[in-house]
N, C-alpha and C positions, 0 to 999 in steps of 0.2 A: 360384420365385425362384432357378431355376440361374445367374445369370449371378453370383450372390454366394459359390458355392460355394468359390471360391480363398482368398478371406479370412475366412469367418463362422466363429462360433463355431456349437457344437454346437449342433441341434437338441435339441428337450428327448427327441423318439423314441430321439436318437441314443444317450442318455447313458447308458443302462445297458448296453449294448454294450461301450461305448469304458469304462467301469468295469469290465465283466466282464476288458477287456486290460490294465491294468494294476495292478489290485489286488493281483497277486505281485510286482510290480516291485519292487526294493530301494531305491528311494528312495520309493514311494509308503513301504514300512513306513517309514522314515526319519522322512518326512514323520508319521506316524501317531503313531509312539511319541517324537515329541517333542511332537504335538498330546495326546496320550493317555498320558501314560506309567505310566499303571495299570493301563491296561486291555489284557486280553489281546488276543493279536495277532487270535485267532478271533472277538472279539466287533466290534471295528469295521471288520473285512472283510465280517461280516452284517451289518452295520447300511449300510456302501458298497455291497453288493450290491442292498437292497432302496430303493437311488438311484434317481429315474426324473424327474428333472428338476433344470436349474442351480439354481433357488432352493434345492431341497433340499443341494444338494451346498454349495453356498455358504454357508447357515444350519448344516447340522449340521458340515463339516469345515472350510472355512476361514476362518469369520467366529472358529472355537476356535483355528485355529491363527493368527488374528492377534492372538485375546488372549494367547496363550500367549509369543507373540513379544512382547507391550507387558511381561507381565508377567518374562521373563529379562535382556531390552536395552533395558530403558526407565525412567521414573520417572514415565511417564503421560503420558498425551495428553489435551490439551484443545479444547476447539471453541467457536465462533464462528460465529454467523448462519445454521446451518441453521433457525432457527426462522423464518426469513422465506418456507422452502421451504413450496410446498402439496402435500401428499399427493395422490398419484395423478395426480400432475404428473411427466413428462418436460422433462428441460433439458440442452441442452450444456455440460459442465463444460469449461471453456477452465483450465488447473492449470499452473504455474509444475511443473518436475521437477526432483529430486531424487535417486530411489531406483528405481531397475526396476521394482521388485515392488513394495512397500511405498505410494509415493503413492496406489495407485488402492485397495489394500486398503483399509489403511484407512479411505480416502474410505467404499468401502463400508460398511464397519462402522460409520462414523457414520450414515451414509445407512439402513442398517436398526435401528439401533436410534432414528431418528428416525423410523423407520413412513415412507422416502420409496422413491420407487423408486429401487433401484441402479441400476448403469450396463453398458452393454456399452463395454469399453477397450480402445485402439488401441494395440498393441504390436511392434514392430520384427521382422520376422520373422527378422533375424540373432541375436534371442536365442531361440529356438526351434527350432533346427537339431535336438536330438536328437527323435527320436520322441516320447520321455516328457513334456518338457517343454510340444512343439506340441499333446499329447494334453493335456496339465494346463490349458494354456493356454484349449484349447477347451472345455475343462468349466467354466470359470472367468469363462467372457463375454469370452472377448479376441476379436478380429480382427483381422486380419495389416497391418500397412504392409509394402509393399515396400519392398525398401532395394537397391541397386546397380543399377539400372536406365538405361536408353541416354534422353536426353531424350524418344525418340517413346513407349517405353513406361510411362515415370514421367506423362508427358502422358494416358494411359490409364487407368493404374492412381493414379492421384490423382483421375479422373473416377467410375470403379468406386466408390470410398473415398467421395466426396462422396456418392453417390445411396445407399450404404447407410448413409451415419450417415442422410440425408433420410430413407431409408426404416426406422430403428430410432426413430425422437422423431417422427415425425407421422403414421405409421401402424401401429406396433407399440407405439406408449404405452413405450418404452424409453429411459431417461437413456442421454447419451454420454460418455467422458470423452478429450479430450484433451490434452497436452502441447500450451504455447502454442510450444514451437520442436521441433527433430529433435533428438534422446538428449537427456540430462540436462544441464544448468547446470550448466558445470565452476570456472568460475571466482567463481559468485555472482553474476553478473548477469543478473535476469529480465528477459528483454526478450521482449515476442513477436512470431515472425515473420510478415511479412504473407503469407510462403506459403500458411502456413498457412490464412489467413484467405481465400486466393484460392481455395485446392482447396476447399473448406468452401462458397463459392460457386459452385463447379460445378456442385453438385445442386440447384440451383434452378430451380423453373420459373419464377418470378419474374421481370418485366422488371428489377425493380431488388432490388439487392444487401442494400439495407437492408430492404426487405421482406422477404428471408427472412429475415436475421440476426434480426428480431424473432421469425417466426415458432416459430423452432428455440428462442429462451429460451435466450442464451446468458448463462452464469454464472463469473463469475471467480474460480477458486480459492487459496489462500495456503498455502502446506504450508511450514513451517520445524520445524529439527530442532537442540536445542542440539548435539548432536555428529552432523555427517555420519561415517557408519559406514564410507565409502567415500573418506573425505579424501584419505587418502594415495595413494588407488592412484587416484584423478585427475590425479596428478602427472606422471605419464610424460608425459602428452599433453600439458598445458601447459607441461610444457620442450620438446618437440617444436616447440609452434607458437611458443614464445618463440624460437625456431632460425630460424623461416618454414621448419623441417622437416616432411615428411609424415609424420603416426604412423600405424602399420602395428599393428594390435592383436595381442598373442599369441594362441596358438592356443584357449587355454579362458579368456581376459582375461573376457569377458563371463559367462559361468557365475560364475566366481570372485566378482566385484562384483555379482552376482546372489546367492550366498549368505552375503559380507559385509554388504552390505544388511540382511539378516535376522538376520545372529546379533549384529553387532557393537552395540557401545552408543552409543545414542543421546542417554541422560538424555530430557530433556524434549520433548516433539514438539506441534505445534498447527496445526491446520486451521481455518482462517477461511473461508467461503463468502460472497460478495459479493451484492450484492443483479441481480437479472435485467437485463442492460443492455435500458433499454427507452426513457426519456427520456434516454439521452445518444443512442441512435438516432435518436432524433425530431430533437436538435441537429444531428445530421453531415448528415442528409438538409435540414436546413434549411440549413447553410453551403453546401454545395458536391453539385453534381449531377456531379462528373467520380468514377467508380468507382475510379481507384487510391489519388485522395484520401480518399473516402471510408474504403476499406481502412485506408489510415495511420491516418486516426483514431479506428478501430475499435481497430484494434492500442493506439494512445496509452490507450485506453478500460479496455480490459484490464488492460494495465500500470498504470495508477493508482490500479488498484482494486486489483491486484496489492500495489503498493510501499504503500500505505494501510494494508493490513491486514497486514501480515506483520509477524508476529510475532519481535523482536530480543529475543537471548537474551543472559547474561553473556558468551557466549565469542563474540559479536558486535563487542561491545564491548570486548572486551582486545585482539582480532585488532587491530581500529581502534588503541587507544591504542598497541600493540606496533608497529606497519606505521608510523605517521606520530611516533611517539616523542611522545606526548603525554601527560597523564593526565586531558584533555577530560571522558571518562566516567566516570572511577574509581568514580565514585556508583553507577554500577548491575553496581558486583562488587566480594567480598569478595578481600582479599591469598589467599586460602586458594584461592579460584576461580580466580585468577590464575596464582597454582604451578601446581594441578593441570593447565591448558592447554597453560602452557610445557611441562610435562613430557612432554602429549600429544607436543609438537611434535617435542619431543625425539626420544621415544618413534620417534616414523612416519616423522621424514623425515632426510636428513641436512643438519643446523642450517650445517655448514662451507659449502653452495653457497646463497649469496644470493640465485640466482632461485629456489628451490627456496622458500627459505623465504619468499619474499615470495609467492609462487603460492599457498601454503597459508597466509597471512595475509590474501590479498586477498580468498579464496576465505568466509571469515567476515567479512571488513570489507567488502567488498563492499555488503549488502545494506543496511548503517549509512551505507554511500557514500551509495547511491541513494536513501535516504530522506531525509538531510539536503537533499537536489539535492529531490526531490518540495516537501520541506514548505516550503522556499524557494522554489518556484515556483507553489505559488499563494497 
């Protein structure tokens, strides 16, 4: 399977190698002694060494270092509908995003301590530029999206993409997880792109579209976090596009909001998992036989399963009352939840520019937008 070598993650032969190289690196200890921080440095560099496949490495270093992350930046995570999952089942996680690192963790970590199979995760290969990282990356189950690409080659390497998620869920017994658009949901609205949904049909051999989407078991995921750890510094770019200016990222922007992500506080966080789209399949291949409509209403399929389950938090609902000057909600937050938000706001952005502040109120009311609009429409 050379032709997946550009984007796959590590062979399991690969992994005690690629362990042997960066076991001394200064951020693996980083990463270590804030997973560990009891234990001496010698003892969990033997216990890395005698790594010899991803499940190992997953299960003993970072299924710990993302509790250790719930338990400094968090006040707990909760979950929803993996019990509908069947063990020793592969399925497409189609996930609303968030968080770089964090969504697909965690997903993980629910996924194994529900006994299901984890996922190999599609991650941007602009954030894996330094060596350590694309190495961390590959021990970890990611493979690469290409990102800056001329249309002939994105045309390519979207085809590449398709046939190896096809070839990890229906011949390697491997969950998949992707992002239902490209980076993360800056502003709060989940919507997903039908690009996506088209490259994902590339790898079929299938005459028809919805015969594969069945086959691959695709699963709609919900990740909400009462505090985005990453709020503020979404900001540049949504005054950028409130300009119709082009944002140009700084130079270590993505590292940065890669280790914001992780340390900052999040309070409450909740992953809901939808049930397998398989009778709204059956309805789209019943309405209409033209494959971009179809596509559409796969995408709507996702999203409503999406905006259904996601879970609204206190600071959902102040954004909403604070943005539209109401007290609509007031019922689901205390005067004391309320301060502490303002203060957030305070805190991260400066309150004197008005698009500023309305970007980072929409950015929480948002998803309280799209549910009212959901539960109104059907």
């Amino acid at each position: 399977m050379q032709k997946f070598d550009a984007i796959r993650p590590f062979y399991d032969a690969e992994i005690n190698t690629a362990i042997k190289g960066l076991v001394n690196h200064p951020m693996m200890k980083a990463i270590m002694s804030f997973t560990f921080p009891d234990v001496e440095d010698e003892v969990w560099k033997n216990q890395l060494l005698k790594t010899h496949s991803i499940r190992d490495f997953q299960c003993n270093f970072i299924y710990q270092s993302v509790q250790k992350v719930l338990e400094n930046s968090s006040e707990g995570l909760t979950t929803s509908g993996f019990e509908k999952l069947e063990k020793h089942t592969p399925y497409l996680f189609i996930s609303n995003h968030r968080d770089i690192i964090l969504d697909t963790s965690l997903l993980n970590a629910c996924l194994l301590d529900h006994g299901l199979v984890m996922t190999a995760s599609a991650i941007g290969d602009n954030l894996v530029k330094k060596d350590f990282l694309l190495n961390l990356s590959k021990l970890n189950r990611n493979f690469l999206v290409q990102r800056g690409l001329s249309p002939r080659e994105l045309l390519q390497s979207s085809k590449l993409m398709a046939e190896y998620i096809g070839q990890l869920i229906l011949r390697e017994n491997r969950s998949v997880w992707i992002a239902q658009r490209e980076g993360r949901t800056k502003d709060g609205n989940d919507a997903t792109h039908q690009g996506v949904l088209k490259m994902l049909g590339m790898g079929s051999e299938e005459t028809n579209i919805i015969d594969y989407f069945k086959k691959i078991k695709i699963v709609p995921v919900s990740i909400s976090y009462e505090y985005d750890p990453t709020d503020a510094l979404k900001m540049p770019q949504l005054m950028a596009e409130s300009k119709a200016e082009k944002y140009v990222k700084e130079k270590n922007e993505d590292f940065i909001t890669l280790l914001s992500g992780i340390i900052g506080q999040k309070k409450h966080i909740h992953i809901h998992v939808g049930a397998v789209l398989d009778k709204e399949l059956d309805a789209i291949a019943l309405d209409n036989d033209n494959t971009n409509k179809q596509v559409q209403a796969v995408a709507q399929a996702i999203d409503d399963s999406i905006l259904q389950s996601y879970k609204l938090w206190p600071t959902n609902y102040i954004a909403y009352d604070l943005l539209y000057k109401t007290d609509k909600f007031k019922e689901h937050y205390t005067d004391h939840e309320k301060s502490l938000f303002e203060r957030r706001l305070e805190m991260r952005i400066d309150c004197s520019n008005g698009i500023m502040t309305e970007g980072f109120l929409n950015m929480y009311a948002n998803p309280v937008v799209n549910k009212l609009k959901y539960e109104n429409a059907i």
